[in-house]
Structures are given as C-alpha cells and as structure tokens.
matplotlib code that plots the C-alpha trace (Angstrom):
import matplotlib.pyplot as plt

x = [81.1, 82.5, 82.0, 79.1, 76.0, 74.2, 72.4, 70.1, 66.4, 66.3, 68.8, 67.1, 63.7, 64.5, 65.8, 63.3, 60.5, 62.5, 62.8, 58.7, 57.6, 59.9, 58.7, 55.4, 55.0, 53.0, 50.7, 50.0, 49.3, 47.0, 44.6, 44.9, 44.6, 41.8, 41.6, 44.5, 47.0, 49.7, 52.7, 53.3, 54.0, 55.9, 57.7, 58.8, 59.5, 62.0, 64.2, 64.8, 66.0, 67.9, 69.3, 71.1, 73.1, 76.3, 77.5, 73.6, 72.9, 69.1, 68.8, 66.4, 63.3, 62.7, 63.4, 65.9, 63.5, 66.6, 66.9, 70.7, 70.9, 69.2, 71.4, 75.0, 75.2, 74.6, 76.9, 79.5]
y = [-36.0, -38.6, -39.8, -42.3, -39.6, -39.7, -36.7, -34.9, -35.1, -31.5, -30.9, -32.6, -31.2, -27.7, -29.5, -32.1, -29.6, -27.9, -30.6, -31.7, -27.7, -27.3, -30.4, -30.2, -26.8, -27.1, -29.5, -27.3, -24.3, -26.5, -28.2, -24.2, -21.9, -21.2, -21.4, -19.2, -16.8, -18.0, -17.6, -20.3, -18.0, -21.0, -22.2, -18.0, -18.4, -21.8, -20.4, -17.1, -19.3, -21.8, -18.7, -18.2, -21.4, -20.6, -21.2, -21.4, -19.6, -19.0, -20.7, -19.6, -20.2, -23.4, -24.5, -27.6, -30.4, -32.9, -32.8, -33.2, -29.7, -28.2, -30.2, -29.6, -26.0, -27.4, -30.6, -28.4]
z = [-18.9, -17.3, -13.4, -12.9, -14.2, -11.1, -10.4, -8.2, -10.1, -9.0, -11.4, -14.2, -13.9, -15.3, -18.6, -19.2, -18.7, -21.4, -23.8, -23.4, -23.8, -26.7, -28.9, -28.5, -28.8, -32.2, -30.8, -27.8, -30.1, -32.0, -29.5, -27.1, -29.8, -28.9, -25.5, -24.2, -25.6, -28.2, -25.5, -22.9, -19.9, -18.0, -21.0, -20.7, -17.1, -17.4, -20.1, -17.9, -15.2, -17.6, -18.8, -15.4, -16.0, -16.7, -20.3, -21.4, -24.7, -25.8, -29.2, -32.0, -33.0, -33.3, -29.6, -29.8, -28.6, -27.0, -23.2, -24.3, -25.5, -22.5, -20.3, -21.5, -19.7, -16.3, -17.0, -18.0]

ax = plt.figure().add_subplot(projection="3d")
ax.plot(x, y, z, "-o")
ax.set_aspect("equal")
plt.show()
C-alpha cells in the first residue's frame, strides 16, 4: 500500500491471531473435541472486534487462513 510497511506490532496482532485460528481450526477440533465445546470463544471474540475495522466484511465458512486477507481492512 505503499510507504515503507512499518507498523506498530499492536496492529498486527489482531490479524495474525486471525490467520493461525482460522487455519488450524480442523486440527484444533480434532485433538479438543473432546475436551471442550466445538466453538472457539476467542476465535468469536477477535472477529467481533476485527469486525469494527472499517471496510472489514465477515467472510464465510471456511475462514480465509492468509494474514493478507485479515489485514487489508486495516491497511486500507
């Protein structure tokens, strides 16, 4: 987006916590199945506040698992 792309890490953390949850949500299901309810309740908390961002949109089912995607809204 131009500039140098030097950013605070508290603006990347939102994001990459994102990405991780998003692709390895299968393997998290798998190994905690049964250990603890099928819904991550942080995962549920981060996209509320990602939602805030303006310009984000809450995809579908699958979660897009590149950081790229989940960083675009706050680039922009």
């Amino acid at each position: 987006m131009g500039g140098l792309g030097v950013r605070k890490v508290s603006f990347l953390v939102l994001p990459a916590y994102l990405a991780s949850a998003a692709s390895t949500e299968s393997l998290q299901n798998t190994i905690f199945d049964s250990v603890r309810p099928s819904e991550d309740e942080m995962l549920g908390v981060y996209l509320s506040k990602w939602q805030f961002i303006p310009g984000a949109v809450l995809p579908s089912e699958p979660l897009p698992t590149k950081q790229s995607f989940w960083d675009s809204p706050g680039i922009t």
